[in-house]
C-alpha positions as CSV (number, residue, x, y, z in Angstrom):
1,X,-17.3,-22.1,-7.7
2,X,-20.9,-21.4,-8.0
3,X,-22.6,-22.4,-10.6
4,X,-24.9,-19.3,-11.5
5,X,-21.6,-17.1,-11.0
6,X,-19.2,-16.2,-14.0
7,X,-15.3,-16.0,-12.5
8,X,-15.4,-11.6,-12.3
9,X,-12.4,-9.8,-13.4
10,X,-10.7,-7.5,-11.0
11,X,-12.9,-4.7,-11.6
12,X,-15.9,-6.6,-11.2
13,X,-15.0,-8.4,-8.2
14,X,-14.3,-5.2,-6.4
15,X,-17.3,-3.1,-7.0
16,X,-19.8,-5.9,-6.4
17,X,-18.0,-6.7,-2.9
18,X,-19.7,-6.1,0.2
19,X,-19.2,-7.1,4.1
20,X,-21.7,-9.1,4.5
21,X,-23.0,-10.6,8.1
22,X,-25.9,-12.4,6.8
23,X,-24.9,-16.1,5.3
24,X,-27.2,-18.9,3.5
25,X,-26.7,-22.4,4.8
26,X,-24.8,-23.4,1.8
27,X,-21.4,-25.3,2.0
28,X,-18.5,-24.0,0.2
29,X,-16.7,-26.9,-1.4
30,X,-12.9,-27.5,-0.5
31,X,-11.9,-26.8,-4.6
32,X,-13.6,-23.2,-4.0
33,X,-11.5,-22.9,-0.8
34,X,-8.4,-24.1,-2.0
35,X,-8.5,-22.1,-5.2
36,X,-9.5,-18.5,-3.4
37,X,-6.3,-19.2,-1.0
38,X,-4.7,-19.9,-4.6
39,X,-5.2,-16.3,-5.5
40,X,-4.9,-15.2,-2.6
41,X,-1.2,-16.5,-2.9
42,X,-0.1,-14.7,-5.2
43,X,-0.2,-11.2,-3.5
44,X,3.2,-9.1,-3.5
45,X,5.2,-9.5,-0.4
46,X,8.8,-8.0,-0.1
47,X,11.3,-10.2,-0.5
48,X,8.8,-13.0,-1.9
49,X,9.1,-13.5,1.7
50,X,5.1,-14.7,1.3
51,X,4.9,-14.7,5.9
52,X,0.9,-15.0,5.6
53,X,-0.5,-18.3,7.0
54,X,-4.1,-19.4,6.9
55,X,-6.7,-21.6,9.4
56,X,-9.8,-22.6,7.5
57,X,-12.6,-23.1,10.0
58,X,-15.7,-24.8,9.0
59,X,-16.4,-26.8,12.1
60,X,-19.3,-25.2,14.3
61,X,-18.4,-25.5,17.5
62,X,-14.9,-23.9,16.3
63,X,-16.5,-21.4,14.9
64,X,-18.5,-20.8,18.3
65,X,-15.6,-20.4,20.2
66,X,-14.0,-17.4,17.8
67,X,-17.6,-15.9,17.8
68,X,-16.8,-15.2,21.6
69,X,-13.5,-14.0,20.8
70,X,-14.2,-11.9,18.0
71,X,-17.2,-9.6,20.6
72,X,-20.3,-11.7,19.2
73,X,-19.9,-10.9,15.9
74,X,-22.8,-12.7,14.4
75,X,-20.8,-13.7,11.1
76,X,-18.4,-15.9,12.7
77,X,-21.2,-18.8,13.0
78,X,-23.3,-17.1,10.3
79,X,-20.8,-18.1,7.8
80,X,-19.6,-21.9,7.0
81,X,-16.1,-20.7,6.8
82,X,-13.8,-18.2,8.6
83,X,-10.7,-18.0,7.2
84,X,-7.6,-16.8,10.5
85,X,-5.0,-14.9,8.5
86,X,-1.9,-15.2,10.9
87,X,1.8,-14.1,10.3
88,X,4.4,-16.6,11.2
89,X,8.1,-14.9,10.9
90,X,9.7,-18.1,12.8
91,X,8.9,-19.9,10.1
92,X,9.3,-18.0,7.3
93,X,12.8,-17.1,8.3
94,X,13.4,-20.8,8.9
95,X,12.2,-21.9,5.4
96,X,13.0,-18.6,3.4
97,X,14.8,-21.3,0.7
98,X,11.3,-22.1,-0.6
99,X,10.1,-18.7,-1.6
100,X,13.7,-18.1,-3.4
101,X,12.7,-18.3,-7.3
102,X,14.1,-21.1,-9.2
103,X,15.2,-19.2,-11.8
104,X,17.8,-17.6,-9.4
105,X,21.2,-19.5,-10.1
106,X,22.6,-21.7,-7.7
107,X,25.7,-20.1,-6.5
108,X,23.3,-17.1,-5.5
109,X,20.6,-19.0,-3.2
110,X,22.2,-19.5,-0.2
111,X,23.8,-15.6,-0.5
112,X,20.1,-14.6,-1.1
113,X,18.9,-16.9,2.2
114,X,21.7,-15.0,4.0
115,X,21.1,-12.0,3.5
116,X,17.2,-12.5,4.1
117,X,18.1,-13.6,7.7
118,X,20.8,-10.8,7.9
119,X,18.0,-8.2,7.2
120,X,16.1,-9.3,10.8
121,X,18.7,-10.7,12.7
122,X,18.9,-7.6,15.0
123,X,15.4,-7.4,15.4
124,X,13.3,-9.1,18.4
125,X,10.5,-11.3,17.5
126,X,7.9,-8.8,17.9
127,X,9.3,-6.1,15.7
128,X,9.8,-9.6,13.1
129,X,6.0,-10.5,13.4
130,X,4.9,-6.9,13.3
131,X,6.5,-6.9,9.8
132,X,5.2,-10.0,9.0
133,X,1.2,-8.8,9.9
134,X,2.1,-5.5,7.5
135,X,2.3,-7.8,4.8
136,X,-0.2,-10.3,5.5
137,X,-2.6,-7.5,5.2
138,X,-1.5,-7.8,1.4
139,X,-3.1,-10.9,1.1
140,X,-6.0,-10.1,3.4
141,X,-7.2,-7.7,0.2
142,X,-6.6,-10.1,-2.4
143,X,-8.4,-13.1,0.0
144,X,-11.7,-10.8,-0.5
145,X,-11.1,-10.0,-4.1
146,X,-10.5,-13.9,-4.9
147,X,-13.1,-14.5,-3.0
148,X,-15.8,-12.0,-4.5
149,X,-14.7,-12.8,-8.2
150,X,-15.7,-16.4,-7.7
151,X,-19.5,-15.2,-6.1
152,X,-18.9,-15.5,-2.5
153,X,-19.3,-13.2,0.1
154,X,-17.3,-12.1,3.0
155,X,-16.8,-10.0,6.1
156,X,-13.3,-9.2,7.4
157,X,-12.7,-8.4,11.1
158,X,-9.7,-7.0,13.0
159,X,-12.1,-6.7,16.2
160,X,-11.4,-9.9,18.5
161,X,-8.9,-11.0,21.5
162,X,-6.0,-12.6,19.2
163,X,-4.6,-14.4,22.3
164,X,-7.8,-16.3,22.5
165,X,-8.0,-16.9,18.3
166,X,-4.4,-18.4,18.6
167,X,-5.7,-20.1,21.8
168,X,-8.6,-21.6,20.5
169,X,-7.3,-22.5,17.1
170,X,-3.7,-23.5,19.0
171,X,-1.7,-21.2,16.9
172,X,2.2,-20.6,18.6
173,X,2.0,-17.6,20.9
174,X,4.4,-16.0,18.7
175,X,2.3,-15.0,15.3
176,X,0.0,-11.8,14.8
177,X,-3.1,-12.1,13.5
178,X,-3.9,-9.7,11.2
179,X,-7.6,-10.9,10.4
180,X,-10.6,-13.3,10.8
181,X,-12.5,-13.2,7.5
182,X,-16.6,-14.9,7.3
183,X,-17.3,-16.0,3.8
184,X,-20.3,-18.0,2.1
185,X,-23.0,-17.0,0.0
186,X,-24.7,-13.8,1.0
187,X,-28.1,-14.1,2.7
188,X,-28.3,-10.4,2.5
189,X,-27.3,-7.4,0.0
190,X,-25.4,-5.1,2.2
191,X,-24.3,-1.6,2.2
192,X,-23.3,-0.4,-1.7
193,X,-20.0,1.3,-1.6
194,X,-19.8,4.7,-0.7
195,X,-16.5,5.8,-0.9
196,X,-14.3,9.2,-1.3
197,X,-13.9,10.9,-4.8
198,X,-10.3,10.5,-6.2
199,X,-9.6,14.1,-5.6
200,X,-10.0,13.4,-2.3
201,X,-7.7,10.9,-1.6
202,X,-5.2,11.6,-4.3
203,X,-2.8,14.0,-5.4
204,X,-1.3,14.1,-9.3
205,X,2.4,15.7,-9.1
């Protein structure tokens, strides 16, 4: 984490959050890294199915190839990390034992397993991963929250070829992804929110 940042609370982490394109040459170690896709972890998905995957990019020359994938965007090599956020229903459905809680008895786990697959068996594999990308998105918001309540910056981006991400980072052809996020430390302050009123956006019944 760094070390002129206090860990932010929720709150915090959100309203000092911008999308930032403009990144310091300044390493983020692989404890930061590790612990940001902790948190990020722990987003709500149904079923506990959990279908989010992640490709942490800190090579250059890796990071040059998605740059031309994702239109040039200038935070791609800017940044010393991009973080892919891919869906992967294959093998979620193929491992769906590990996301059942242990507290769930044993004569229930396989039922449970079951009736997981049941649920998608008559769908095709794009209808499967299109689910799978609805609820990475889930843990696309809490990636930038983690993220901005341990002092780093970031910039997601749903604008690139995704053939050529999966391509490039050799991904199966079979997984969405959802999102490339940039993340460092901010070389710049970027825009301060301006967002809708609540009454604009919500109704009370």
């Amino acid at each position: 984490m760094l070390s002129h940042i206090s860990t932010l609370n929720v709150t915090e982490a959100a309203e000092s959050r911008r999308s930032i394109r403009a990144y310091k040459d300044v390493e983020v170690p692989d404890d930061d890294l590790r612990e940001i896709l902790r948190v990020t972890g722990l987003a709500p998905s149904a079923f506990n199915a959990q279908p989010w995957r992640f490709v942490v990019v800190k090579d250059a020359a890796v990071r040059a190839q998605l740059a031309e994938a994702a239109y040039g965007q200038k935070q791609v090599t800017a940044a010393p990390v991009v973080i892919a956020i891919y869906s992967d229903m294959n093998d979620t459905l193929e491992t769906i034992e590990e996301t059942i809680h242990p507290g769930v008895p044993a004569d229930r786990r396989a039922p449970q397993a079951l009736g997981f697959r049941n649920n998608f068996a008559k769908q095709d594999e794009a209808e499967r991963e299109q689910w799978a990308a609805s609820q990475s998105y889930i843990a696309l918001g809490y990636l930038t929250l983690a993220a901005s309540g341990m002092g780093y910056a970031t910039s997601a981006m749903l604008g690139f070829k995704p053939d050529e991400v999966k391509k490039i980072l050799g991904l199966p052809s079979h997984v969405r992804v959802p999102a490339l996020v940039a993340l460092g430390v901010a070389d710049e302050e970027g825009f301060t929110h301006h967002r809708h009123d609540i009454d604009r956006i919500a109704r009370f019944i």
